[in-house]
C-alpha positions in Angstrom: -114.4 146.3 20.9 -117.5 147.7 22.3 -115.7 150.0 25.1 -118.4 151.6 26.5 -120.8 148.6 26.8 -117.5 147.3 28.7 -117.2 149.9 30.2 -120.8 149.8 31.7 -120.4 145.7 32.6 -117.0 146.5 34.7 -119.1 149.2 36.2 -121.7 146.5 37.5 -119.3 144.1 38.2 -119.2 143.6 42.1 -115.7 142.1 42.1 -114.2 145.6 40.8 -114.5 148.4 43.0 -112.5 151.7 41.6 -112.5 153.4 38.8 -108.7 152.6 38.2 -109.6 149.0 37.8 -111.4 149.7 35.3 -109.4 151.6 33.4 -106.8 149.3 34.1 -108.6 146.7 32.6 -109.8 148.6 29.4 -106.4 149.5 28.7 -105.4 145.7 28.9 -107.8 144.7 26.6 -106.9 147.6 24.0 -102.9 146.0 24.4 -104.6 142.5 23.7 -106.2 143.8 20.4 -103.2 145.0 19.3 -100.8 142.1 20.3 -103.5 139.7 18.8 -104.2 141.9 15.7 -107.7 141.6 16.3 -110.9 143.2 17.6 -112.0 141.8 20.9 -116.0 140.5 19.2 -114.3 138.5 17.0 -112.3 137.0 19.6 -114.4 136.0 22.4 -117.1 135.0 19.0 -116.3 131.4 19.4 -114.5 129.3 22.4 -111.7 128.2 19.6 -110.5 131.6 19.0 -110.6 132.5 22.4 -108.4 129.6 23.6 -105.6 130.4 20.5 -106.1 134.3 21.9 -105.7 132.9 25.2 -102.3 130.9 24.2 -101.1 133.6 21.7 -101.3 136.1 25.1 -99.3 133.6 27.5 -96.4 134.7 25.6 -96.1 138.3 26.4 -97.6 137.7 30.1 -95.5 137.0 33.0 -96.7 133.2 33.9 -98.0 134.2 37.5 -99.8 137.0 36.7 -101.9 137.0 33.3 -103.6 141.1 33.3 -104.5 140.8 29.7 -105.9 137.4 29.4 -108.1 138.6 32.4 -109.4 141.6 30.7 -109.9 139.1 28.0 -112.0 137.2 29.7 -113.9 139.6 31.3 -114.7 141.0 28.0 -115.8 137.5 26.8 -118.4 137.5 29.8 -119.6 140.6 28.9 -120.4 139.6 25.4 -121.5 136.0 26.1 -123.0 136.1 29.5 -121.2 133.3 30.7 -117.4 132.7 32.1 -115.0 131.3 29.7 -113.3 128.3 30.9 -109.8 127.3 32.3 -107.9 126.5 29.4 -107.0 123.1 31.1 -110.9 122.3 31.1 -111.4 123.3 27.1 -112.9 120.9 25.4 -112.6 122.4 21.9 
């Protein structure tokens, strides 16, 4: 994972506003890499293995609340320029 190009896109991100968001949400990407066994760029490097990362994750996340699959997804963003979509509107 590129942490401080991350970094800087959570940074310009309007919807986060303190630094412990951030950090918050660097931290929950790092626990994602490890859970997954896998570096984040290979991951979010095609929509397939970001929906079985996606699934994979839903099983150590409470189901209402999903902090690592976010971070996930922020970092796919970041390193796509685009939003991944709702895993009930994949068409993979």
């Amino acid at each position: 994972m590129d942490e401080e190009g991350f970094r800087k896109s959570l940074e310009d991100d309007e919807g986060i506003s303190s630094k412990k968001a951030i950090t918050s949400r660097l931290s929950r990407a790092r626990k994602a890499e490890n859970i997954l066994d896998m570096d984040l760029d290979t991951v979010v490097s095609s929509d397939f293995a970001m929906l079985e990362a996606m699934e994979m994750l839903q099983d150590y996340e409470d189901p209402f609340h999903n902090p690592m699959q976010n971070a996930v997804r922020k970092y796919y963003k970041f390193r796509n320029g685009k939003e991944f979509p709702k895993k009930r509107d994949c068409k993979i």
